[in-house]
C-alpha positions as CSV (number, residue, x, y, z in Angstrom):
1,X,-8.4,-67.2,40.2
2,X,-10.6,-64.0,41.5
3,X,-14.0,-63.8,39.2
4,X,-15.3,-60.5,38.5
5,X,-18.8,-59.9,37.4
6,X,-19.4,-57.0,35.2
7,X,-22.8,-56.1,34.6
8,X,-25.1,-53.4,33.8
9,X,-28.8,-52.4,32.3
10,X,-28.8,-53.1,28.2
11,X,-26.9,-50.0,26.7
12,X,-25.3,-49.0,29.5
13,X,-21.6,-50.0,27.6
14,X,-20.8,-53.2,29.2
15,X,-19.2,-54.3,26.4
16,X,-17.2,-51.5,25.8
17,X,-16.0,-51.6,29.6
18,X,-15.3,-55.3,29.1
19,X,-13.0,-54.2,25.9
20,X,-10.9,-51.9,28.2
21,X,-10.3,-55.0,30.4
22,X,-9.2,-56.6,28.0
23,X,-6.8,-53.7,26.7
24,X,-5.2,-54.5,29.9
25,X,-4.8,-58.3,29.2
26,X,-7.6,-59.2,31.3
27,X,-9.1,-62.1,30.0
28,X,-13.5,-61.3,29.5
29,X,-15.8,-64.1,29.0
30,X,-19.2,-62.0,27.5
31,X,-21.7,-64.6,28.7
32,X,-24.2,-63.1,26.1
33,X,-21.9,-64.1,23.0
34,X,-21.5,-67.6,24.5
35,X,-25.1,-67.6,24.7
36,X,-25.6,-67.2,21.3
37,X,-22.7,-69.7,20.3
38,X,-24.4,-72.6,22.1
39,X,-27.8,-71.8,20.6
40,X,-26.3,-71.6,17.1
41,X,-24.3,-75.1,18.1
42,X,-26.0,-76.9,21.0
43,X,-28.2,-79.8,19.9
44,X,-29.6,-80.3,23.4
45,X,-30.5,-76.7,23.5
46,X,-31.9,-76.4,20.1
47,X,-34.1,-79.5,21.2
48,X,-35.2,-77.6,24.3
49,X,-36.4,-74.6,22.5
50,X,-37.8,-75.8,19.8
51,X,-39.8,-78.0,22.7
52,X,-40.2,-74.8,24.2
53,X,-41.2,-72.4,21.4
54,X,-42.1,-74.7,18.8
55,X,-40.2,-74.8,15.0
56,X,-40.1,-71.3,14.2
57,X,-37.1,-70.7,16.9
58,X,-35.1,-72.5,14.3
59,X,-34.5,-71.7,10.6
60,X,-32.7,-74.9,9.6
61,X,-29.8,-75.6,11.5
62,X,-29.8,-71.5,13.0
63,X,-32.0,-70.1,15.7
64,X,-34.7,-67.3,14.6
65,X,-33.2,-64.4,17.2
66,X,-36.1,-62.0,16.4
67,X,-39.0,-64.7,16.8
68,X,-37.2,-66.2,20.0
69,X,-37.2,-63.0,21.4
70,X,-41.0,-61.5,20.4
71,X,-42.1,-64.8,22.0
72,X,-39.9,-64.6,25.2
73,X,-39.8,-60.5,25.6
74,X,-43.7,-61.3,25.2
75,X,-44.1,-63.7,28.3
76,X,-42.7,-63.7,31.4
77,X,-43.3,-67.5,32.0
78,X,-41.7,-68.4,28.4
79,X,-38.3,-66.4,29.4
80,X,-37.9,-67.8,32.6
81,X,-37.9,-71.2,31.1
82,X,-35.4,-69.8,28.4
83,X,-32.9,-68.9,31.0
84,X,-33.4,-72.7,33.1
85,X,-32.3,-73.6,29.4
86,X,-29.3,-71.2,28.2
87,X,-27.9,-70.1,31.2
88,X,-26.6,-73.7,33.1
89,X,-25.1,-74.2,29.6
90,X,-23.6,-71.0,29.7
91,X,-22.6,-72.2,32.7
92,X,-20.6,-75.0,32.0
93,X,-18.9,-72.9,29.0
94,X,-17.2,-70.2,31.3
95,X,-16.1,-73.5,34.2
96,X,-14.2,-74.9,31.0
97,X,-13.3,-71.3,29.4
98,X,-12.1,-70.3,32.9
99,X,-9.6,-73.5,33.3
100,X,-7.5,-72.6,30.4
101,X,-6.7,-68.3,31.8
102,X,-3.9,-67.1,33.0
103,X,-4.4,-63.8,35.0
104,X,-4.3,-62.9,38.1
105,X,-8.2,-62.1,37.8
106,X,-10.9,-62.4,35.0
107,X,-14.2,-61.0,33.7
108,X,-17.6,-62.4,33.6
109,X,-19.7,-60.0,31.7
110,X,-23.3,-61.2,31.6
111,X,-26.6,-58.5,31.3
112,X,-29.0,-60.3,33.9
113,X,-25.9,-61.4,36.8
114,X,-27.9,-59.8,39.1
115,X,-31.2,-61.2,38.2
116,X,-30.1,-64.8,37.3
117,X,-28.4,-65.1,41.1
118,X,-24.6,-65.4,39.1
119,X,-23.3,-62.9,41.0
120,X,-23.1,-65.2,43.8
121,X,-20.3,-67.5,41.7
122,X,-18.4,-63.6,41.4
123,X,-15.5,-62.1,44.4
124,X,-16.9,-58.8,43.0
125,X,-19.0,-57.0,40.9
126,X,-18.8,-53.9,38.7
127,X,-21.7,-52.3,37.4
128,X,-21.7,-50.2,34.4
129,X,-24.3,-47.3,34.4
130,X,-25.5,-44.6,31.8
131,X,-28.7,-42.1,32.2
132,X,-31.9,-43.9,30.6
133,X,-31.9,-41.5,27.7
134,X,-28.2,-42.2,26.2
135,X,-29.0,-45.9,26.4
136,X,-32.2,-45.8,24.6
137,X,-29.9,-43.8,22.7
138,X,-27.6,-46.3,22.0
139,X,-29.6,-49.0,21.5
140,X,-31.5,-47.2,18.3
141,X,-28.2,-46.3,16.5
142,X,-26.9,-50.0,17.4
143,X,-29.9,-52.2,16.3
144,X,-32.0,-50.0,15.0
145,X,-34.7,-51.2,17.5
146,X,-37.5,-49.9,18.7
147,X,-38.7,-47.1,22.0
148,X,-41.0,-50.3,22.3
149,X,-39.0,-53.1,21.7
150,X,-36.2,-51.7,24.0
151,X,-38.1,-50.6,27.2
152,X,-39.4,-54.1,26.7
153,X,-36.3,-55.8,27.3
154,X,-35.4,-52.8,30.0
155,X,-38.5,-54.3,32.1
156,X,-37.0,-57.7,32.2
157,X,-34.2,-56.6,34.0
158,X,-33.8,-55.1,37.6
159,X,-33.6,-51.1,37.8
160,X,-30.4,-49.6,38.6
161,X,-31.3,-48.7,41.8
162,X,-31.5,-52.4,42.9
163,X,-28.1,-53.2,41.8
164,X,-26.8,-50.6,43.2
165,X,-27.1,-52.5,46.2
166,X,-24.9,-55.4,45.9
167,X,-21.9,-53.8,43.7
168,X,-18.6,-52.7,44.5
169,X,-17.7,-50.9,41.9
170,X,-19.6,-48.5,39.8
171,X,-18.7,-47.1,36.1
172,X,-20.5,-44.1,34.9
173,X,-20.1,-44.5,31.6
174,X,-21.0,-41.4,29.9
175,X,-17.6,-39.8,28.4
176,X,-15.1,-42.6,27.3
177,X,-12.1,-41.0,28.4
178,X,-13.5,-40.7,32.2
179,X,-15.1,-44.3,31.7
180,X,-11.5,-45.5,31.0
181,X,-10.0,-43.8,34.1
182,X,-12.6,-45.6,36.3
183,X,-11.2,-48.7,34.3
184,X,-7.8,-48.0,35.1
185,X,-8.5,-47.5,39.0
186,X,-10.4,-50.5,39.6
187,X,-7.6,-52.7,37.4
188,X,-4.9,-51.0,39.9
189,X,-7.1,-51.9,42.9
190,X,-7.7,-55.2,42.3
191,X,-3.9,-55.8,41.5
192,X,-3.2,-55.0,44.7
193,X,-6.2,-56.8,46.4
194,X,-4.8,-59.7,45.0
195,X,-1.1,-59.3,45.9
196,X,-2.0,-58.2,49.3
């Protein structure tokens, strides 16, 4: 079955993309909510982090999201070696999520494909952009986070520009009518990529 990576800069409407995919019964595996998933239920991971960021990462049997994350956003060394533990156990999720689809292609929406090398495991990729403004945008009426806390996380991950490079597709996902047309097309050509 054809993977397709969707990816694109935090606030740039990834998951609203991968909700139109799935409007067209195209089944999306969002590699951030697995992430989460398998740090709320993973004892090997919890293990790891709490080796790695000592017991404040946990409260009880649930990670601490907004310690995990002041202590990663806050050191490049520390995320790197939060990735070497979440991501091969996201990983193993989408090989044993993927078995059980039946389409004729599915999603893999992850933020950091590009940066993480997951790309690599994808046929093609489709990256979802938005001008810098409207995602900081987006991101405050969302989570109420910070300018700060936000272009934090925006300097973890590569600049459009970069990506740019190895997609095929790219959505401009500014109006959602026009973001759903884009949708539409690149459903239509990968059909026929597929039956061709």
């Amino acid at each position: 079955m054809m993977v397709i990576g969707l990816t694109g800069g935090i606030g740039s409407g990834k998951t609203t993309v991968a909700r139109m995919f799935n409007e067209l019964e195209i089944p999306v595996y969002i590699a951030d909510d697995a992430a989460k998933s398998i740090l709320d239920t993973s004892a090997e991971v919890k293990k790891d982090i709490l080796a790695l960021l000592g017991d404040k990462a946990y409260s009880g049997e649930l990670p601490d999201r907004k310690y995990i994350a002041s202590r990663v956003f806050a050191s490049e060394e520390k995320l790197k070696k939060l990735n070497q533990i979440i991501h091969p156990a996201v990983a193993r999720d989408f090989e044993n999520w993927k078995v059980s689809q039946v389409s004729p292609y599915l999603i893999y929406e992850a933020a950091i494909l590009f940066e993480t090398g997951g790309y690599k495991k994808c046929q093609k990729v489709i990256l979802v952009t938005a001008p810098l403004e409207l995602r900081i945008s987006r991101l405050q009426k969302r989570d109420q986070s910070e300018i700060a806390d936000i272009e934090a996380r925006m300097a973890h991950q590569w600049p459009d520009e970069e990506k740019f490079k190895l997609a095929n597709f790219v959505i401009k996902n500014t109006e959602i009518s026009a973001t759903r047309l884009q949708v539409r097309k690149i459903h239509d050509f990968l059909l026929k990529a597929i039956e061709s």
